[in-house]
C-alpha positions as CSV (number, residue, x, y, z in Angstrom):
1,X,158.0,122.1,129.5
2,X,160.5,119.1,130.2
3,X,163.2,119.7,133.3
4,X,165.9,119.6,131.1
5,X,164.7,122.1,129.1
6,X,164.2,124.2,132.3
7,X,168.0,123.2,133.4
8,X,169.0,124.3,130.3
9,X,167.8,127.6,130.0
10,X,169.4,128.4,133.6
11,X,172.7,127.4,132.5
12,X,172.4,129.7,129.2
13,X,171.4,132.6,131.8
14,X,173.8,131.6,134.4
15,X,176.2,131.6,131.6
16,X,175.4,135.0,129.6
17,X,176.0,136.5,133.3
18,X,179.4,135.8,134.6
19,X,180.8,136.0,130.5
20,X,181.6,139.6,130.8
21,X,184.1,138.9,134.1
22,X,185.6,135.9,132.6
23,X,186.1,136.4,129.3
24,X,190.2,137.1,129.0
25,X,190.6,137.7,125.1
26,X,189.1,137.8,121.8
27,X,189.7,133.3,121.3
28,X,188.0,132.6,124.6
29,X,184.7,134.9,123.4
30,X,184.5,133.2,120.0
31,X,184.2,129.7,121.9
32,X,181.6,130.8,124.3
33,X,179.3,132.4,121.8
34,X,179.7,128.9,119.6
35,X,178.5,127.3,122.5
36,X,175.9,129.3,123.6
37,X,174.3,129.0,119.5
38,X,174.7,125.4,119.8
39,X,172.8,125.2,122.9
40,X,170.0,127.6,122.0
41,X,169.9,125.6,118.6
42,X,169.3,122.2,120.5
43,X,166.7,123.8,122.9
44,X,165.1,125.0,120.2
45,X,164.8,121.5,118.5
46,X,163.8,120.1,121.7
47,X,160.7,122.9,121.8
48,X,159.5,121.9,118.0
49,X,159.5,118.0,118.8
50,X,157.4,118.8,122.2
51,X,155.4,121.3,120.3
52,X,154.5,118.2,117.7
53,X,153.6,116.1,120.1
54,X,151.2,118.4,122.1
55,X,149.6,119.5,118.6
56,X,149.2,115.5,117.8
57,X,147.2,115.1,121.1
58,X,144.8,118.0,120.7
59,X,144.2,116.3,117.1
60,X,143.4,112.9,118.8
61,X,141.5,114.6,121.4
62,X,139.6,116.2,118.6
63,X,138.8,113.0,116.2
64,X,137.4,111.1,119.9
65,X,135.1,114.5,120.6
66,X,134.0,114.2,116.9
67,X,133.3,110.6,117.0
68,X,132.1,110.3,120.4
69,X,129.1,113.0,119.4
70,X,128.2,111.2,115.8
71,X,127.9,107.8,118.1
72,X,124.2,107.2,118.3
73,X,123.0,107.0,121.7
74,X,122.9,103.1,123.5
75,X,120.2,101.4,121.6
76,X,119.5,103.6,118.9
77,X,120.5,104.6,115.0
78,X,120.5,107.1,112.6
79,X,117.0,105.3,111.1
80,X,114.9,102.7,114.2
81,X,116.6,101.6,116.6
82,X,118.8,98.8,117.7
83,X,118.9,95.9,119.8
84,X,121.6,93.7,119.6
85,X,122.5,93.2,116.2
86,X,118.3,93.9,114.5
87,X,117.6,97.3,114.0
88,X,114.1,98.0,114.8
89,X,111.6,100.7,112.5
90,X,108.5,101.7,113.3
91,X,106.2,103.8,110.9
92,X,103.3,104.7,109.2
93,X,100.8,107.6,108.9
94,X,97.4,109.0,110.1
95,X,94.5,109.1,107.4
96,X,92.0,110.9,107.7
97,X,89.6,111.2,104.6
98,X,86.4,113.3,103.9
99,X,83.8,111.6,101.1
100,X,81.3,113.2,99.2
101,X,79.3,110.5,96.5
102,X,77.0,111.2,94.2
103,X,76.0,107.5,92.4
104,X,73.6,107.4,89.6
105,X,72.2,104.1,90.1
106,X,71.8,102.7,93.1
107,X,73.7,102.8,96.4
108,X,76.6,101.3,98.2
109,X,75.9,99.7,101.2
110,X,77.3,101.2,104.8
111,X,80.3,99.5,106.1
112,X,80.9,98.6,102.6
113,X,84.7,99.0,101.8
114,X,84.1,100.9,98.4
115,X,82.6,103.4,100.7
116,X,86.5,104.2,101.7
117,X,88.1,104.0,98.0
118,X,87.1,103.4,94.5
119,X,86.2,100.0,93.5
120,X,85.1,99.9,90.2
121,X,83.4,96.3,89.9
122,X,81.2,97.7,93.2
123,X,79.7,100.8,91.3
124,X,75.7,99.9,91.4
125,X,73.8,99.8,88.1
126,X,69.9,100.0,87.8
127,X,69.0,102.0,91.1
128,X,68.0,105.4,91.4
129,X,70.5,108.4,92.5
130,X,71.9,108.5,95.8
131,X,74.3,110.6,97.9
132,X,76.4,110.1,101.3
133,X,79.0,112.0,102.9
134,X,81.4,109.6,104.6
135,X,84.1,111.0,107.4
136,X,86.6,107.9,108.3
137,X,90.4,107.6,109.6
138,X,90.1,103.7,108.7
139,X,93.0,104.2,105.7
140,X,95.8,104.8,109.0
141,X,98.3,102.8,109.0
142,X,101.2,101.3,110.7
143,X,104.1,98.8,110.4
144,X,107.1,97.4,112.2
145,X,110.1,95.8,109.7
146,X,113.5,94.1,111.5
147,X,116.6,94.0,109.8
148,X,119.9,91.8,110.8
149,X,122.9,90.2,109.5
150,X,123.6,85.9,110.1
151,X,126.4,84.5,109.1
152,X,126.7,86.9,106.6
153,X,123.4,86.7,105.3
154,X,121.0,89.6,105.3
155,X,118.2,88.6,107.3
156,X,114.5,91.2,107.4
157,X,110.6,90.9,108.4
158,X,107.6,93.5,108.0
159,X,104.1,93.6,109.9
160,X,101.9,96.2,108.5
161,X,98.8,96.7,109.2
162,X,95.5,99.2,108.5
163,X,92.1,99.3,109.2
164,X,89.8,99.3,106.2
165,X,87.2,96.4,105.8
166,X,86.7,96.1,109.0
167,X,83.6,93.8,109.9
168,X,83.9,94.7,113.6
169,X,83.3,98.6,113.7
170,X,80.2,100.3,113.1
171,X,79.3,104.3,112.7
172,X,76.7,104.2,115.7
173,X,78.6,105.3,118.8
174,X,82.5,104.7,118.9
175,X,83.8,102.9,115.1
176,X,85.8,100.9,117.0
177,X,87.4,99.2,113.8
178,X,89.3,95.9,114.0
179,X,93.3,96.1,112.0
180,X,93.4,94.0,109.2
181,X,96.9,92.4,107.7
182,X,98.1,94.1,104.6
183,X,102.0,92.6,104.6
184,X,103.9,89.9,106.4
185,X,107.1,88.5,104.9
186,X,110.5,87.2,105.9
187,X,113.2,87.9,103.7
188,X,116.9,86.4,103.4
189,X,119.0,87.6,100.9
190,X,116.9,88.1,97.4
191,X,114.5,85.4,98.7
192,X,111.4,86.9,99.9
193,X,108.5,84.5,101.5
194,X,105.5,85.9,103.3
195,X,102.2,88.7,101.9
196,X,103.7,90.8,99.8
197,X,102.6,92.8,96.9
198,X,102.5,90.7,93.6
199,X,105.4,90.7,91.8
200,X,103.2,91.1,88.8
201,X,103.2,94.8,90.1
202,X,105.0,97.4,90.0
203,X,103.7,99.8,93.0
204,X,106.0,103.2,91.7
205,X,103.4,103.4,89.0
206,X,100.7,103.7,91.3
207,X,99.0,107.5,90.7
208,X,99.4,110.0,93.7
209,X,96.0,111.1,95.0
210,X,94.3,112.6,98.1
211,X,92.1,108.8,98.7
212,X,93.2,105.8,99.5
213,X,93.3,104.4,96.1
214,X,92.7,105.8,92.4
215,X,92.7,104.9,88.7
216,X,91.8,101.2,89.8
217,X,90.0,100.3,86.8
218,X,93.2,99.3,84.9
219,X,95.7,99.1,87.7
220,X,97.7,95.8,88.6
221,X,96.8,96.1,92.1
222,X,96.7,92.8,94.2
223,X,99.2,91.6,97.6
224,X,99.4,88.1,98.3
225,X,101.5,85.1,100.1
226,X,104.2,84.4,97.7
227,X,107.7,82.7,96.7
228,X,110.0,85.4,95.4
229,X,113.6,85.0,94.5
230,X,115.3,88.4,92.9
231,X,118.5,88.2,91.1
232,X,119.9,91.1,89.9
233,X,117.3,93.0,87.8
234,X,115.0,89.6,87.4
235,X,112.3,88.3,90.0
236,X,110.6,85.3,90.0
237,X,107.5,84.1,92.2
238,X,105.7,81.1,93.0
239,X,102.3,83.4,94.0
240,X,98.6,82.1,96.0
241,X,96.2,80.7,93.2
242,X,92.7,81.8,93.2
243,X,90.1,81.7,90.6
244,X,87.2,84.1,90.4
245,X,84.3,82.5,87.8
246,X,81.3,84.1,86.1
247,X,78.9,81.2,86.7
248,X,75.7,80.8,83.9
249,X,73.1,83.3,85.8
250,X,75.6,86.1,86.3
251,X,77.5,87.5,89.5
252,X,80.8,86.0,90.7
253,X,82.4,82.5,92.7
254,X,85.5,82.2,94.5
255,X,86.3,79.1,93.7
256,X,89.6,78.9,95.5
257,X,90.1,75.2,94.5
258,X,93.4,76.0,92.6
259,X,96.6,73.3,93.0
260,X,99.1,75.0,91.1
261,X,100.2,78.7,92.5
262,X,100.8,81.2,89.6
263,X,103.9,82.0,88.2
264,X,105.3,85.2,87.6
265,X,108.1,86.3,85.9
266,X,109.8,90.6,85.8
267,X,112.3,92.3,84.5
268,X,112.9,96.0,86.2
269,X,115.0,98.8,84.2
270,X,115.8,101.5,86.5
271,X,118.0,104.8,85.5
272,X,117.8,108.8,85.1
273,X,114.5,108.3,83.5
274,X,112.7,106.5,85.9
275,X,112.1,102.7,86.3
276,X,109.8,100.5,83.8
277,X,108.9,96.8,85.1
278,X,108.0,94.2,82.1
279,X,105.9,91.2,83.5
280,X,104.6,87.9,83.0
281,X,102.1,85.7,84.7
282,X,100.6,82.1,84.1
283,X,97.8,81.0,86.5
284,X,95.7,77.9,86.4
285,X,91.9,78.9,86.3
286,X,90.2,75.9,88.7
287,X,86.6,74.8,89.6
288,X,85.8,71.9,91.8
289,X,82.6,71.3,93.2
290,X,80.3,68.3,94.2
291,X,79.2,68.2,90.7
292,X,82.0,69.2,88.9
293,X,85.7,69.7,88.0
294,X,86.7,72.0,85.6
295,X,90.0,73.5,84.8
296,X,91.8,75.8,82.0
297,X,94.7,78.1,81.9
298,X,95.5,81.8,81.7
299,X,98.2,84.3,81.2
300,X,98.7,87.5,81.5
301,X,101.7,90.4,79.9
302,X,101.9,94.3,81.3
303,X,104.3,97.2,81.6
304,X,104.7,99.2,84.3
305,X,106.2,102.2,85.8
306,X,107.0,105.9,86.0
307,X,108.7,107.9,84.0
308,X,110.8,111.3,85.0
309,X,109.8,114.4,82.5
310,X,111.1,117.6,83.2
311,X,113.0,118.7,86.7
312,X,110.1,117.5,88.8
313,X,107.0,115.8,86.7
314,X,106.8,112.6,86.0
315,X,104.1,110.4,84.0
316,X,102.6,106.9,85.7
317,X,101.2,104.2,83.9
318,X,100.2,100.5,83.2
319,X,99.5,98.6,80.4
320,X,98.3,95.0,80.5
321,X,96.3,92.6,78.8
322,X,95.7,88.5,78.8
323,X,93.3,86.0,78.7
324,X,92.2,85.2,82.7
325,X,94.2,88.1,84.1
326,X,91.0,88.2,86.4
327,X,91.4,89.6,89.9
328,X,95.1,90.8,89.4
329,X,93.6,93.8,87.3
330,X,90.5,96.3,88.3
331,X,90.3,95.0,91.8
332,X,88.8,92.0,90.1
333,X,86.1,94.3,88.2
334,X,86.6,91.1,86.4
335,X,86.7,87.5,86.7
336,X,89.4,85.6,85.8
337,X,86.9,82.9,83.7
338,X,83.0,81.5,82.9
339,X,81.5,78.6,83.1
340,X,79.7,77.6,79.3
341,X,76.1,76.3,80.4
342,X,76.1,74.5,77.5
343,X,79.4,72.5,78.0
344,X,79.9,73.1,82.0
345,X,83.7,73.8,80.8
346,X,85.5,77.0,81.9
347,X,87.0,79.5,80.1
348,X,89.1,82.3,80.5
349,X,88.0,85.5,80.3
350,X,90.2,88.0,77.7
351,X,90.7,91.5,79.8
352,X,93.3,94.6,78.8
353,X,93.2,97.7,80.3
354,X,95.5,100.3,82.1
355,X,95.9,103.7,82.9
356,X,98.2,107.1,82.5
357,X,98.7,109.6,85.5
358,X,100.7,113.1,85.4
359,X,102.1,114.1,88.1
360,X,103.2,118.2,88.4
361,X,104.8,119.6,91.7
362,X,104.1,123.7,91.5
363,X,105.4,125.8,94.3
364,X,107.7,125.0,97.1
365,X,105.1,121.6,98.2
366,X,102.3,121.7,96.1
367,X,101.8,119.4,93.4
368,X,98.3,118.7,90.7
369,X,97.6,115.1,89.4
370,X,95.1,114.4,86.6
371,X,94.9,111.0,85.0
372,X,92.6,108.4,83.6
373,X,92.0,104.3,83.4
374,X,90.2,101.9,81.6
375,X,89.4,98.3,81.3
376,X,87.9,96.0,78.5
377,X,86.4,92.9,78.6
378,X,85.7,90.6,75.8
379,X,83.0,88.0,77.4
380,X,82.5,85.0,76.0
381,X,78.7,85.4,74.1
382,X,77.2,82.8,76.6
383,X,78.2,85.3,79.4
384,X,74.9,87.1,81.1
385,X,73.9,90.4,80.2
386,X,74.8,91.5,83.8
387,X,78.0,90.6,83.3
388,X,80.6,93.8,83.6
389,X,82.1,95.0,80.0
390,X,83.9,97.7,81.3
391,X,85.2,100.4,83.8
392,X,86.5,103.8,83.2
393,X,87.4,106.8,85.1
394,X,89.0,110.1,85.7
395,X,90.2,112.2,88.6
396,X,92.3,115.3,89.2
397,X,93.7,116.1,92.5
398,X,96.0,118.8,94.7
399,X,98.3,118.3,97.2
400,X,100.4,120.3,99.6
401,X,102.6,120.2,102.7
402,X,101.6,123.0,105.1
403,X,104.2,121.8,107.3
404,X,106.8,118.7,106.6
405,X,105.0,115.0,106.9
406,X,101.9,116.5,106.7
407,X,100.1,116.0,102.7
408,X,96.3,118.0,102.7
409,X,94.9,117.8,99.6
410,X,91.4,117.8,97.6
411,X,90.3,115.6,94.7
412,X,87.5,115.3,91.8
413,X,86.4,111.7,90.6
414,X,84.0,110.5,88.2
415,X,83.9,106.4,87.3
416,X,81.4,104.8,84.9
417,X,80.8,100.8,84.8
418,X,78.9,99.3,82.1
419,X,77.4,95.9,81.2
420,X,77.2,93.3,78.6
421,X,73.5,94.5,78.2
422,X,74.7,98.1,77.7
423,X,73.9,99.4,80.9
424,X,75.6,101.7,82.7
425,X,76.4,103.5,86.4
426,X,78.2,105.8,87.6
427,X,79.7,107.8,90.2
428,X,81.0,111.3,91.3
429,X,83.1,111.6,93.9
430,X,84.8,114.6,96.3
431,X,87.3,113.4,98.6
432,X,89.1,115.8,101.3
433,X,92.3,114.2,102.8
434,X,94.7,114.9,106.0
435,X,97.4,113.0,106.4
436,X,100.5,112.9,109.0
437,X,103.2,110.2,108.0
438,X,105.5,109.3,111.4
């Protein structure tokens, strides 16, 4: 309380004791009880505007408490952390897969990388029935992404990283296995340069599932060094050319001699329902050798994506087709052309395929995923009897979260590949997965 309202309140008192002996008649009273109400009234004025004032302070005392504790500590953020004006994530997750094949014909070799997922090109044909049991962690993963604002201009970058296909580990004492690069791009505004995953994919359609990868056969599945630019719901990409060619006795040649990059073209439609991605792709099928120098061209069409159904399923699925689609589709169960013996042109290869998932969370975190994928080859007639035709399979899988950021789950597989002689392999797979995303 101010000093003048102190002062005043001991003159009211000082006052409301000596009235009685001074007061001489009935006029003099009035004027000294006006007075006195005038003063009380201004004191208590003077109390409300004090009162305000203190009441305004605890408020700003109260917002800088509030915004002091939602203030991230130095060098850190809600999501990373921050260093200057980059804010910093690191992630990933620990995989740790149990494999038990049965393959009809023939084996896959150890160390080979379809030993740690489905390939469907790698399925053997003509051998007699094996089975190996497989224990590996080499799916983990990690990456590190920086985000930043120049000028005005969003400014990112992503390292990630895992460790199948390693050629420096082995099973014999410690499977030391070697990282290898998955993605490494720089991105400023919509442009995007760097190893990225094609734009010619759409990766929310790939199938949930307890291994690494499933439903390959007819999956867009490929990540490259690329040119993209995104505008709105349109991408386009300039993307790494490589041709993959059936030569006249069978089997496959990376010919890598490409000089145009292929070109890609998507449109995404995103809402309530889900999202659906519609792409195109050209490519330039190449062969140069000492001998020869052959070229030809091929394209490619799919749709992509996943759609909500229900309050918590959703369906996943692909569908493309093209002439010299090649190693964009099936993990390049087939190439993108063939040379003619006859001619010693090349020519691309027509391919269609893709695949249908359900997805159906039960329970608080359980969820069951069934689906199936296919895809068709029509080979030239001069194409070798070895030659792949097609690949097909089906899985079904559980998952659940015992405790958050950790998925266990258990799956059935069963692929079949077939040739242009009619031959056929296949192969039955359990797979038992633990994994802890960080």
């Amino acid at each position: 309380m101010s000093n003048r309202i102190r002062m005043a309140l001991l003159s009211c008192a000082a006052a409301a004791l000596v009235w009685p002996s001074q007061a001489q008649d009935a006029s003099d009273l009035e004027d000294r009880i006006a007075a006195l109400e005038a003063m009380v009234a201004e004191l208590k004025t003077e109390l409300a505007s004090e009162q305000a004032e203190t009441d305004a302070d605890i408020v700003r005392l109260e917002e800088v408490a509030t915004a002091a504790a939602a203030k991230p500590a130095p060098g850190a953020s809600g999501d990373g952390f921050k260093v200057g004006n980059t804010t910093f994530k690191f992630g990933g997750f620990v995989d740790v897969d149990a494999h038990v094949a049965n393959l009809s014909d023939g084996a896959i070799a150890s160390g080979s990388i379809a030993r740690d997922f489905y390939i469907p090109g790698a399925t053997p044909i003509g051998g007699g029935n094996t089975s190996t049991t497989d224990l590996t962690a080499e799916a983990s993963r990690f990456f590190l992404t920086a985000d930043t604002n120049i000028d005005g201009h969003k400014v990112g970058g992503r390292i990630e990283m895992d460790f199948l296909g390693s050629l420096q580990g082995d099973e014999r004492v410690s499977n030391s296995f070697s990282p290898r690069l998955r993605r490494a791009y720089v991105t400023v505004d919509g442009l995007l340069v760097g190893q990225e995953w094609s734009t010619f994919q759409n990766t929310s359609a790939i199938p949930e599932s307890a291994s690494f990868l499933i439903l390959s056969d007819g999956m867009v599945f490929i990540r490259q060094a690329q040119i993209r630019f995104t505008h709105g719901n349109w991408q386009f990409a300039l993307e790494n050319g490589d041709t993959t060619v059936t030569p006249a006795g069978g089997g496959r040649i990376e010919a890598d001699s490409n000089t145009v990059p292929d070109i890609v073209a998507r449109y995404n439609l995103t809402g309530d329902f889900g999202n659906i991605a519609f792409a195109g792709i050209g490519r330039q099928l190449r062969l140069e050798t000492p001998a020869m120098e052959e070229q030809t061209y091929g394209f490619g069409l799919s749709a992509q994506g996943k759609i909500n159904v229900g309050e918590r399923d959703d369906i996943r699925f692909t569908v493309v087709g093209g002439e010299g689609v090649g190693r964009y589709v099936g993990l390049n169960a087939i190439n993108g052309a063939a040379i003619d013996p006859m001619t010693g042109e090349l020519e691309a290869i027509p391919a269609y395929g893709g695949f249908i998932a359900w997805r159906h969370p039960f329970g608080e975190t359980a969820r069951f995923n069934i689906g199936y994928s296919g895809l068709f080859a029509d080979n030239p007639d001069f194409i070798s009897g070895s030659a792949t035709r097609s690949v097909q399979s089906a899985y079904g899988a559980i998952l659940w979260e015992p405790v958050p950021r950790v998925t266990m789950g258990g799956e059935l597989m069963y692929g079949v590949r077939e040739t242009e002689a009619g031959a056929d392999g296949s192969i039955a797979r359990f797979t038992f997965s633990t994994k802890y995303a960080f």
